[in-house]
C-alpha positions in Angstrom: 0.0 0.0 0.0 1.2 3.2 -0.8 0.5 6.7 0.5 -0.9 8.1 -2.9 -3.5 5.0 -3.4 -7.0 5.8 -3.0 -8.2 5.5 0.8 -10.9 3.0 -1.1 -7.7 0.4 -1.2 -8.0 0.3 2.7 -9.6 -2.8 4.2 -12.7 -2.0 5.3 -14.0 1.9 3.5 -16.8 1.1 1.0 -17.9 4.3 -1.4 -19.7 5.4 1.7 -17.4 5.7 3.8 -15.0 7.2 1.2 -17.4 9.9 0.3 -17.8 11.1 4.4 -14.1 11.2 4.5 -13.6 13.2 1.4 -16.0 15.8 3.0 -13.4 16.0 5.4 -10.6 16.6 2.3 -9.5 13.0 3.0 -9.1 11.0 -0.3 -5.9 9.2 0.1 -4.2 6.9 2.4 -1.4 9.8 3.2 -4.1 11.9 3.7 -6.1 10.2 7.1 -2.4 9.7 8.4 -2.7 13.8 8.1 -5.6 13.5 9.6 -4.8 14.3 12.8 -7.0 14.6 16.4 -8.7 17.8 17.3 -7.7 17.0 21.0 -7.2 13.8 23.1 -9.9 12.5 25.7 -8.8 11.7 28.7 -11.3 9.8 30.6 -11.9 10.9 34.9 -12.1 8.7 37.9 -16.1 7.6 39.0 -17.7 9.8 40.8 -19.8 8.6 43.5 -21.8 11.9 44.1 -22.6 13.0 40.5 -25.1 15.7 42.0 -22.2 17.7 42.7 -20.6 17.2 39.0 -23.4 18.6 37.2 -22.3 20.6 33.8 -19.1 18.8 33.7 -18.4 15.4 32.3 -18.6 12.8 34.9 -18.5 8.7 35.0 -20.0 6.6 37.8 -21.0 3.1 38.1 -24.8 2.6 37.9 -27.1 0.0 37.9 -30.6 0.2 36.3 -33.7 -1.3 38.5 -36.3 -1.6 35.9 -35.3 -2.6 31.8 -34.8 0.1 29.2 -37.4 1.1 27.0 -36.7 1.9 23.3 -40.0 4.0 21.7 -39.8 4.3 17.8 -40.9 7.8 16.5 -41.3 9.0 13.8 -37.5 10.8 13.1 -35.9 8.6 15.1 -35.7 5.9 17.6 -35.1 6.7 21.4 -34.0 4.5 24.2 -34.1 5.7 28.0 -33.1 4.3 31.2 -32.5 5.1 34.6 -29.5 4.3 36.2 -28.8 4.4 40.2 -25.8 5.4 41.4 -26.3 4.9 45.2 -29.0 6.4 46.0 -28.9 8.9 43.3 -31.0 8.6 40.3 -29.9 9.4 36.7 -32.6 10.2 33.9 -30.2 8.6 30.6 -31.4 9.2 26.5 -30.1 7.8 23.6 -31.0 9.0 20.3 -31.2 6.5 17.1 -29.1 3.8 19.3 -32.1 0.8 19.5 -30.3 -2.6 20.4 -28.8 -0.2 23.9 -32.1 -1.4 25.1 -31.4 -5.3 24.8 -27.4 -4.6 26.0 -28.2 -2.6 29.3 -29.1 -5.5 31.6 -31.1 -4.8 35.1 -28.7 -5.2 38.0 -25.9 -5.3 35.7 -22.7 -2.6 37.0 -22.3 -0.5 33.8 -20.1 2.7 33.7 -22.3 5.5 32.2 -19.9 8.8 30.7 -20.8 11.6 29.6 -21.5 15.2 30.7 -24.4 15.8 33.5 -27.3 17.7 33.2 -30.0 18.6 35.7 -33.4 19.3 34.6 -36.2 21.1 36.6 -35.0 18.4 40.0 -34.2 15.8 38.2 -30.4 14.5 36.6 -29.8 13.7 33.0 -27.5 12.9 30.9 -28.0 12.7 26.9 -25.8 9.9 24.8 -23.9 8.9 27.2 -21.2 5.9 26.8 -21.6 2.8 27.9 -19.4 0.2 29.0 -18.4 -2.6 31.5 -15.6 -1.7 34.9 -12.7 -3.5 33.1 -13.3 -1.1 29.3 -13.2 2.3 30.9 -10.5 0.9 33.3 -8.6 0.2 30.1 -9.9 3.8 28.4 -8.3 5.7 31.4 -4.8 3.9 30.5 -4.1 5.5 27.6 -5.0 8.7 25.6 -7.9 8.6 23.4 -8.0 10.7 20.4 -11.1 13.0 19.2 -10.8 13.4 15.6 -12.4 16.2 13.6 -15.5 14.6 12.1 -18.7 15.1 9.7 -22.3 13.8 10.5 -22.4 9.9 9.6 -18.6 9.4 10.7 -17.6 9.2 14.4 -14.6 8.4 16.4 -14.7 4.2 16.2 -14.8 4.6 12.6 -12.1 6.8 11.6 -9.9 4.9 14.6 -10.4 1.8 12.6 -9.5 2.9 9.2 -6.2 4.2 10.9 -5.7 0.5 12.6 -6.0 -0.7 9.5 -3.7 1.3 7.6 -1.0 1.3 10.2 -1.4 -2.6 10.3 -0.6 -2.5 6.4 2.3 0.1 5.9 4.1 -0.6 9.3 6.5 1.7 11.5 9.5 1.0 9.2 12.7 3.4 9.4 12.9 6.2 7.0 15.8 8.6 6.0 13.9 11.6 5.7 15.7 13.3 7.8 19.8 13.3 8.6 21.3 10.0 10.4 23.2 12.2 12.8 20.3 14.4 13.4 17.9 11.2 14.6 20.6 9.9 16.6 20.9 12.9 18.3 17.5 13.6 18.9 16.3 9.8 19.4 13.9 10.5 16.7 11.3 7.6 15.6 10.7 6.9 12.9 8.2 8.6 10.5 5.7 6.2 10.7 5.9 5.4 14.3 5.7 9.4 15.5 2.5 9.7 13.1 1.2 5.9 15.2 2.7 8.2 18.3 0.0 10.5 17.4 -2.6 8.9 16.9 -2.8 6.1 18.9 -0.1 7.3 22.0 0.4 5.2 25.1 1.0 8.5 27.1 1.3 12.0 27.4 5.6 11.2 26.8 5.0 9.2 24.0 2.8 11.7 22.4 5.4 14.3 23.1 8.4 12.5 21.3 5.8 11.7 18.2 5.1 15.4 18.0 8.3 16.8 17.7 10.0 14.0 15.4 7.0 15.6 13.2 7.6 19.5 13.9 11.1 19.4 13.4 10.5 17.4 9.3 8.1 20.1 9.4 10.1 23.1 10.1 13.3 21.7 8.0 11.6 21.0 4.8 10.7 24.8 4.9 13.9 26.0 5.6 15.6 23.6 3.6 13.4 24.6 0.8 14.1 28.6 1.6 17.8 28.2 1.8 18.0 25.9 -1.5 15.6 28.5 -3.7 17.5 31.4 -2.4 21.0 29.9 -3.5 19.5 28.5 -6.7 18.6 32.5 -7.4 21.3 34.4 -5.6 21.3 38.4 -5.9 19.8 40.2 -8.9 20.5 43.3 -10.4 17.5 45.6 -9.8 16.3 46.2 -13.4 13.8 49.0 -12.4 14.6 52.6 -12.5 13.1 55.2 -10.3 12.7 59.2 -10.8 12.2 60.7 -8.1 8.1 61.5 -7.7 5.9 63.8 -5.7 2.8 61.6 -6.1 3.0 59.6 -3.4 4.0 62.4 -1.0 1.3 64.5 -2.2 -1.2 61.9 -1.8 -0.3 61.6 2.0 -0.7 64.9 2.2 -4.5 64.3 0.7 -5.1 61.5 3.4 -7.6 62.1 6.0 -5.1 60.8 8.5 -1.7 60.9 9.0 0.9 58.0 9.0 2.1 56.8 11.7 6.0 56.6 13.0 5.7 52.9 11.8 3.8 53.3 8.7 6.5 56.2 7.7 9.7 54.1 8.7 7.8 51.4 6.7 7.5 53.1 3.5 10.7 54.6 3.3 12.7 51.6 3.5 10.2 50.1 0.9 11.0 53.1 -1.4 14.8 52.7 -0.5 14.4 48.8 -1.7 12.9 50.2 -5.0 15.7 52.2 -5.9 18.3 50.3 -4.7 21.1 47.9 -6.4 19.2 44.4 -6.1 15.5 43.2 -6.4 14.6 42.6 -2.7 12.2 40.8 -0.7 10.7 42.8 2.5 8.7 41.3 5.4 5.9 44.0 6.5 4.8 43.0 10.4 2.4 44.7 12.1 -1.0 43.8 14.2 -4.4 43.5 13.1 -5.2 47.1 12.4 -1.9 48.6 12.4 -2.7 49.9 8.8 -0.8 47.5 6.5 -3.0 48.2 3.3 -2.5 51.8 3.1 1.4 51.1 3.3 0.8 48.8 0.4 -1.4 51.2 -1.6 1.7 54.2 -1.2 3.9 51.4 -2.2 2.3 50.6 -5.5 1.2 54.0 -6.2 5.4 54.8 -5.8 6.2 51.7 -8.7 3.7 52.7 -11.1 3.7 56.8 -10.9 7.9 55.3 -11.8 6.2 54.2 -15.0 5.3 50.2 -13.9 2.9 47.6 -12.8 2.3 46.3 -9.5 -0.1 44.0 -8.0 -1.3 42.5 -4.8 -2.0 39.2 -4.4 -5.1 38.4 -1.6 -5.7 35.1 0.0 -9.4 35.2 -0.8 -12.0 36.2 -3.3 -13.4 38.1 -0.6 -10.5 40.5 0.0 -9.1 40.8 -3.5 -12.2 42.4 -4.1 -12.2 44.5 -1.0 -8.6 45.8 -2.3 -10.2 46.6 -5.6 -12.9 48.4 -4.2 -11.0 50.6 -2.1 -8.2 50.9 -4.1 -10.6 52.3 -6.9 -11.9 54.7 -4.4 -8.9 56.0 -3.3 -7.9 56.6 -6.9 -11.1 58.3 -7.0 -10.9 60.6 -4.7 -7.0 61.5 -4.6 -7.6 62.1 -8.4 -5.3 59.4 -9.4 -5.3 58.6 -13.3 -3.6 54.9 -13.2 -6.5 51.9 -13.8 -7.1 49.1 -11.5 -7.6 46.1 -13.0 -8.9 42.9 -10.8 -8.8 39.1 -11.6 -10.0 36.4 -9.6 -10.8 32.9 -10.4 -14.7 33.2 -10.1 -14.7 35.8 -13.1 -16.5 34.6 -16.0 -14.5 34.1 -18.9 -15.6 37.4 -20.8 -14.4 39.3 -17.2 -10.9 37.1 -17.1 -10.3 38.4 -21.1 -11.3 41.6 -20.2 -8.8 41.6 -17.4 -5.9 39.8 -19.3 -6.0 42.3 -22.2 -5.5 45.3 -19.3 -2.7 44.2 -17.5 -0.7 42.9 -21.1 -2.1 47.0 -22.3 -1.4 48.8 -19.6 2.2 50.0 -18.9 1.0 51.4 -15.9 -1.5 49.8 -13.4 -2.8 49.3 -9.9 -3.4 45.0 -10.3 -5.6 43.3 -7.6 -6.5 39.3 -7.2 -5.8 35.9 -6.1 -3.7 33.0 -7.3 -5.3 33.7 -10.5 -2.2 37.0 -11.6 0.1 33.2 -11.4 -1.9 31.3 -14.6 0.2 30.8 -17.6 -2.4 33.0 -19.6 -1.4 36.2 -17.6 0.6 38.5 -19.2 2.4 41.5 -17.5 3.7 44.4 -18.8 6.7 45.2 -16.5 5.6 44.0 -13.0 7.7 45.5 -10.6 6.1 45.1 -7.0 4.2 42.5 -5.9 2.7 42.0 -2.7 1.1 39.7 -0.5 -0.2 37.9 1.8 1.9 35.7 4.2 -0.9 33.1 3.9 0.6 32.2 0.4 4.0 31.8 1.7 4.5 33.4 -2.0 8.3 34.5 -1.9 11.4 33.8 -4.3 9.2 30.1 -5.6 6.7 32.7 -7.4 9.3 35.0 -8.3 10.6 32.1 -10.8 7.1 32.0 -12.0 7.1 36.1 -12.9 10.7 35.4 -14.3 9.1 33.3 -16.5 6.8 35.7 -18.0 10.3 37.7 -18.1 9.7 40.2 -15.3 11.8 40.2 -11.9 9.8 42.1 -9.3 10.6 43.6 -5.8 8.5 41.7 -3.6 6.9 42.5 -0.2 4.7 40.1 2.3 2.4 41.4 4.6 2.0 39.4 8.0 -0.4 40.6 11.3 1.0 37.3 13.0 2.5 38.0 16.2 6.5 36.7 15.4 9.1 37.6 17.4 11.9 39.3 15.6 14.9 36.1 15.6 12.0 33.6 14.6 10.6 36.0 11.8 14.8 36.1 10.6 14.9 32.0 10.6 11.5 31.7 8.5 12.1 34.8 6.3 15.9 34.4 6.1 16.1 35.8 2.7 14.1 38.8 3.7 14.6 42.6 4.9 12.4 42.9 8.0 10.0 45.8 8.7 7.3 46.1 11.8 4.7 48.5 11.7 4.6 48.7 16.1 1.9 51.8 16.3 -1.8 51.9 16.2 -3.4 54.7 14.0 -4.1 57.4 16.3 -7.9 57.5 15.6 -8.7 54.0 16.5 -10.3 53.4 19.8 -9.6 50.4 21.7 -11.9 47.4 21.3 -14.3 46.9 24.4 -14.3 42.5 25.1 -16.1 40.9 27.4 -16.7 36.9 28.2 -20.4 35.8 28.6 -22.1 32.1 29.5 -25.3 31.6 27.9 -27.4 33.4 30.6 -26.6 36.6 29.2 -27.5 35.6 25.4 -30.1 37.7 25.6 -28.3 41.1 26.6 -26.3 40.4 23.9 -28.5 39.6 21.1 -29.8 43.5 22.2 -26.6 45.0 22.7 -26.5 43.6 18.8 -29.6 45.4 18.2 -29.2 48.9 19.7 -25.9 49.0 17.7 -28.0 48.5 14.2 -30.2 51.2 15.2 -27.9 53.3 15.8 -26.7 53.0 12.2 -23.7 50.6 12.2 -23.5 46.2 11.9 -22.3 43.3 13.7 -20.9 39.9 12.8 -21.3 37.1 14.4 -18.6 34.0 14.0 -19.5 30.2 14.2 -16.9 27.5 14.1 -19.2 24.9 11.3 -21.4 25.2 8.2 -23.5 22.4 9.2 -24.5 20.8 12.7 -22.8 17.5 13.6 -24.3 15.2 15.6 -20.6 14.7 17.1 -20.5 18.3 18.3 -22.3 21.1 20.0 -20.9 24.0 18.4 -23.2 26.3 16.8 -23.2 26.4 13.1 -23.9 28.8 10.8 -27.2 27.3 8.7 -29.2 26.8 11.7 -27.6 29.9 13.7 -29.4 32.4 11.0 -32.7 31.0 11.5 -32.7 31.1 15.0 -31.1 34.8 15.3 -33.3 36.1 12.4 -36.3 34.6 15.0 -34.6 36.3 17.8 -34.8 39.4 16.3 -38.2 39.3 15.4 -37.4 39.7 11.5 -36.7 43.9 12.0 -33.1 42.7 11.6 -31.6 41.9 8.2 -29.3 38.6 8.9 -27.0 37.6 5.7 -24.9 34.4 6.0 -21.4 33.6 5.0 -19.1 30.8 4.4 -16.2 28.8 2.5 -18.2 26.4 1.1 -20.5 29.0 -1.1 -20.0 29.8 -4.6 -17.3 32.9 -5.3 -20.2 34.9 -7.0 -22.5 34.5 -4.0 -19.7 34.8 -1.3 -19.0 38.3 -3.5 -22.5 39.4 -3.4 -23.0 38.7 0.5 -19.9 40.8 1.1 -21.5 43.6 -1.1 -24.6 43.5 0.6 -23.1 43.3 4.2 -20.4 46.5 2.6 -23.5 48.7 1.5 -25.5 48.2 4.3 -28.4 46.3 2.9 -27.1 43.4 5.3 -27.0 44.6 9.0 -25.5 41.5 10.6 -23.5 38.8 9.1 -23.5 35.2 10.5 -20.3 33.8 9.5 -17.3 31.0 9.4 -13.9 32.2 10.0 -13.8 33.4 6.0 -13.7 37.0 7.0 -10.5 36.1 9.4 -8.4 37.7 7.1 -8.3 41.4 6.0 -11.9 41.8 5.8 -12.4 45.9 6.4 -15.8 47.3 6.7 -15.5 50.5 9.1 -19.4 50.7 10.0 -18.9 47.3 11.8 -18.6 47.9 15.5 -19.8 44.7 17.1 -17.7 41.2 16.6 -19.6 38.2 18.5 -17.8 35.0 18.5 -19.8 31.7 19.0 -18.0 28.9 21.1 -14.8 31.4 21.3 -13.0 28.3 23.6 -12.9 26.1 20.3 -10.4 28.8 18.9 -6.8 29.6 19.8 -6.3 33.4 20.9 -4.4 34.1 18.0 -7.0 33.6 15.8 -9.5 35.0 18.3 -7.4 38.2 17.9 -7.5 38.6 14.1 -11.3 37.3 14.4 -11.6 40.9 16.9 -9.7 42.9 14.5 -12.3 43.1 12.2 -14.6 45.6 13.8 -12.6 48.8 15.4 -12.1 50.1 11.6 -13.6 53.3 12.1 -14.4 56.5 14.4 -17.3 54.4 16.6 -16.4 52.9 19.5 -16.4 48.7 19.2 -17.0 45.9 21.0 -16.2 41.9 20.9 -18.2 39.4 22.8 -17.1 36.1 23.5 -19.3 33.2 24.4 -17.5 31.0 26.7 -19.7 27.1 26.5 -17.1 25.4 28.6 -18.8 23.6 31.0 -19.6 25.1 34.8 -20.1 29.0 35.5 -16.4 30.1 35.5 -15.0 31.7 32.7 -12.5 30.0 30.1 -8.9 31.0 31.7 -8.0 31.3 28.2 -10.6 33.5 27.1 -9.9 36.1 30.3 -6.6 36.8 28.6 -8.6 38.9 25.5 -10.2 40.3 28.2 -6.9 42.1 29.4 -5.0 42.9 25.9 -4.8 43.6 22.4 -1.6 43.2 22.0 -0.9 40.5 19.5 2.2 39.5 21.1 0.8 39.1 24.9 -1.8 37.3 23.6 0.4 34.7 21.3 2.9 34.4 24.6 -0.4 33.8 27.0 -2.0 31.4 24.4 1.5 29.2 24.6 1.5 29.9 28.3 -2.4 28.4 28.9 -2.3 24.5 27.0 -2.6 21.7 27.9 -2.5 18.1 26.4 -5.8 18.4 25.3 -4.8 21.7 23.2 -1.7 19.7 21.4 -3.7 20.2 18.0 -6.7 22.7 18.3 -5.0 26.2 19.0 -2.3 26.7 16.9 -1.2 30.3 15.6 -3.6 30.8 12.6 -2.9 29.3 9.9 -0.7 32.0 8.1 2.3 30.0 6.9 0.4 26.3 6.8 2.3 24.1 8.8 -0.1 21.0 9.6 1.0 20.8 13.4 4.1 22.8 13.6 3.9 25.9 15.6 6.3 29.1 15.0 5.9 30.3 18.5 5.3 27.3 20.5 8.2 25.0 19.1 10.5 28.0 18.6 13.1 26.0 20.2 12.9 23.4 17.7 12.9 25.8 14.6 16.0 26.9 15.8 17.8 24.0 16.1 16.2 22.7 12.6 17.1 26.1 10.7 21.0 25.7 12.2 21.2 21.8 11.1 19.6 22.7 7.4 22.8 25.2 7.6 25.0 22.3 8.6 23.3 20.0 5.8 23.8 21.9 3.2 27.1 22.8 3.9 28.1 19.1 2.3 27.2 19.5 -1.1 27.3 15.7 -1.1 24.6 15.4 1.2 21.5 15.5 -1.4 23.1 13.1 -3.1 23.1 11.0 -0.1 20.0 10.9 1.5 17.5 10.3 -2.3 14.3 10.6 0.2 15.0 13.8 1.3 15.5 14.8 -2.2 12.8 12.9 -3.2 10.7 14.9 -0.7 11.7 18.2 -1.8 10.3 17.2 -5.0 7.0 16.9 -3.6 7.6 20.3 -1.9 8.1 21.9 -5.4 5.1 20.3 -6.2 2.4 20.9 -4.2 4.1 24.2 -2.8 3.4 23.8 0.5 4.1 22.0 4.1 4.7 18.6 3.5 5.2 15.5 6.0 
């Protein structure tokens, strides 16, 4: 069995089966060894007073005095029992699990897990697990893992694909990484850490898994920088700048005025522009810190110099946000260049329309997605590009430009909270610029934390703010419900808020998994007002700026890492009005998340990335990485900066023996599929 065959060759998954794993973007056999746990269960002690456990998961050993009863409806079936623990009775309900009533035997000891509930007097407990003494003994032994699923696929199932696929391929040695360097660091091997990972003995064990993984992780990417960056070396700058006014007296237009950081910024970009050699710039700075306006000046700069430059966004969403306000601007600062925008959801009149422009015009502001890379673009002396680190776009899609026979300067813009010496290792072949001050007009954004008693004050906190003229969003963490989780999700959620508000509300919904035309027109709609507030997935994470937004609520906030519950907050605070971010906390009991306090206390990126690292736990190893910026699949920059240090000075030490790719054919092998699918690979 290899890792490219069809996860249909594995023992076991008919075409049913197949088709709820490719929902999760699982079709091959290397692909549900990627498919790693959300978080590991680790199973308590029993409880022998379970009245005084109630909201939290508890297990005790009860014994029912009368049989179950199983009623068939018309939905579905449902099984209840009560179980006795002592003297305390336990109301349990199983939904569309018949033969439970035929298992659970009168006077039997069964253990009964799951998370207690009281209702009016009475105790409850809703799909609880089942199972004799001597199972959940064996359960509290070793570290169960919770896997992200989809409705129809649970835990057992995707456990026993993975059984099956480890009992084929084996825990066999590799050389995908340097003899001396798995000596040194008594690395498994590759299959065994990924069998570490899922199926760990111990916290220890998972811990040695987990970093064998991080550190291929993290040297692959160096490795990978440091051989594209030889491969190219230094190149002559090819562009020639006269010195221009335009951009100076545009800033003197702006409603605003830079900041110290946003000056400092630009002027080393300009500096870079008319310098010896084409240069690659890192732009850091916090959600809000007023990236895009450095990037507009910056572009403005190239082509006022007689050039093209373009920005590349990670979504459809934001590329057309750029183009929008970048036409604007150009607008209203009297600005004569054209801005031209190509996406992939364009039809194919739009796309021609667009590809004639940019080949035409000498001069142009040029906005979009992966779509300025495709073969049938055509540039007429690109200069700048710019993106987003989210691409991890750098000297691999500067060959690609070459190609078309241009050479541009290129900058990445990055709100992630790096620390200057880690930024240097994963950027090594870029200048470094950090954008430190907040504009002077934004106001600070007002958080709180809330349990579900005070829904209700928030849904009209929500309210007052759309009367008074301005929106809200509102984030869930799913599309759909799963009957494996209780997180809200965003279908069901608009019904129920557009019900909540009595229908005097206008509620538009958003999310990955609609079309690019209708993602663009909700995004329009929620722009020019005609939407008040938008129930969304994490799609507007990145960028996303709409000024009139002033409230930012965040369904099941603990199922996100702080980092990303940052960016999430930096989307409202965009304009004059003061803002506000609410965070539902649905951990169980009435304290608040420890976790979520912390965005309680700052918004600064940086406290919050350092907290965040500070606050997990075992049960965290997967679930709250930094967001996803530069797409490692369990690496994390700030977390394991310890081990991308060491990795980034062994890929030094590698490479400094030209022999050594010659040596070790897998690693070279591997690189290969780095090339080719441009992006982490394990």
């Amino acid at each position: 069995m290899k890792l490219t065959d069809s996860l249909r060759q594995v023992k076991g998954v008919g075409e049913k089966t197949e088709n709820l794993f490719q929902k999760l973007g699982v079709y091959t056999v290397g692909d549900i060894l990627l498919h790693f746990p959300r978080a590991y269960e680790d199973y308590p002690d029993f409880c022998d007073n379970p009245e005084k456990e109630v909201g939290n998961p508890v297990a005790f050993v009860g014994r029912l005095k009368t049989p179950a009863f199983m009623r068939k409806g018309k939905r579905m079936d449902v099984t209840t029992a009560t179980a006795f623990c002592g003297d305390c009775a336990i109301s349990c309900v199983w939904f569309r699990m018949p033969y439970l009533a035929k298992q659970l035997l009168v006077g039997e000891p069964i253990v009964f897990y799951g998370v207690l509930q009281r209702e009016g007097h009475c105790l409850k407990m809703e799909q609880p697990a089942c199972m004799t003494v001597e199972k959940y003994q064996s359960l509290q032994k070793s570290f169960q893992p919770v896997y992200p699923l989809t409705k129809g696929l649970n835990n057992a199932a995707v456990r026993k694909v993975l059984h099956s696929v480890f009992d084929e391929i084996g825990t066999q040695e590799d050389h995908l990484l340097p003899m001396d360097v798995c000596m040194r660091e008594h690395f498994p091997s590759y299959m065994r850490s990924l069998y570490m990972l899922h199926f760990p003995n111990d916290f220890e064990e998972l811990t040695v898994g987990r970093k064998r993984l991080v550190y291929q992780e993290f040297f692959y990417y160096i490795l990978h920088g440091c051989m594209q960056e030889a491969k190219e070396g230094s190149i002559p700058n090819p562009w020639k700048f006269s010195d221009t006014h335009l951009v100076d007296d545009v800033m003197k237009k702006l409603p605003f005025q830079l900041t110290k950081g946003q000056m400092d910024t630009l002027r080393q970009i300009q500096k870079d522009l008319r310098g010896p050699w084409v240069t690659q710039r890192l732009i850091q700075g916090d959600v809000g810190s007023g990236k895009t306006i450095v990037a507009f000046l910056a572009m403005l700069d190239v082509i006022a110099a007689g050039y093209q430059a373009a920005i590349m966004a990670p979504t459809e969403v934001l590329a057309r946000q750029h183009f929008t306000s970048f036409q604007k601007m150009c607008d209203d600062f009297h600005i004569s260049y054209p801005v031209v925008c190509l996406t992939g959801s364009m039809s194919a009149k739009e796309r021609r329309e667009a590809y004639a422009c940019i080949e035409d015009y000498p001069q142009a502001f040029i906005v979009g997605t992966h779509a300025l890379i495709q073969d049938k673009v055509n540039y007429h002396k690109l200069a700048l590009v710019i993106t987003d680190e989210q691409h991890r776009f750098g000297v691999k899609q500067r060959e690609q430009f070459a190609g078309k026979g241009e050479q541009p300067h290129m900058l990445v813009m990055s709100a992630t909270p790096i620390p200057r010496t880690l930024s240097m290792i994963l950027y090594n072949n870029m200048q470094i610029s950090a954008i430190k001050d907040m504009p002077a007009n934004r106001l600070p954004i007002k958080t709180c934390v809330i349990k579900e008693n005070l829904r209700k004050k928030a849904y009209e906190m929500i309210a007052e703010q759309v009367r008074e003229g301005h929106q809200a969003y509102i984030i869930c963490p799913l599309v759909e419900a799963s009957d494996k989780t209780e997180a809200e999700n965003v279908t069901d959620y608009v019904e129920k808020l557009r019900a909540a508000f009595g229908g005097t509300i206008t509620v538009g919904m958003l999310h990955g998994k609609m079309p690019a035309n209708q993602k663009n027109q909700i995004m329009d709609a929620f722009e020019t007002g005609e939407i008040s507030v938008l129930v969304s997935t994490t799609v507007v994470e990145v960028g996303v700026n709409i000024p009139n937004a002033t409230v930012m609520m965040i369904e099941n906030a603990n199922r996100f890492g702080l980092a990303q519950l940052h960016q999430l907050r930096g989307r409202v605070g965009r304009g004059k009005w003061q803002s506000y971010c609410i965070l539902m906390d649905q951990g169980k009991g009435d304290k608040i998340t420890e976790r979520l306090e912390v965005m309680n206390k700052s918004n600064d990126g940086f406290y919050i990335a350092a907290e965040d690292l500070r606050l997990r736990g075992p049960g965290d190893f997967f679930g709250i990485r930094q967001s996803g910026e530069l797409n490692f699949r369990i690496a994390d920059i700030i977390g394991d900066a310890d081990i991308l240090k060491q990795a980034s000075t062994d890929v030094h030490t590698f490479l400094e023996d030209e022999q050594n790719l010659s040596n070790y054919p897998e690693i070279k092998e591997h690189m290969a599929r780095f090339e080719e699918e441009n992006r982490i690979v394990l």
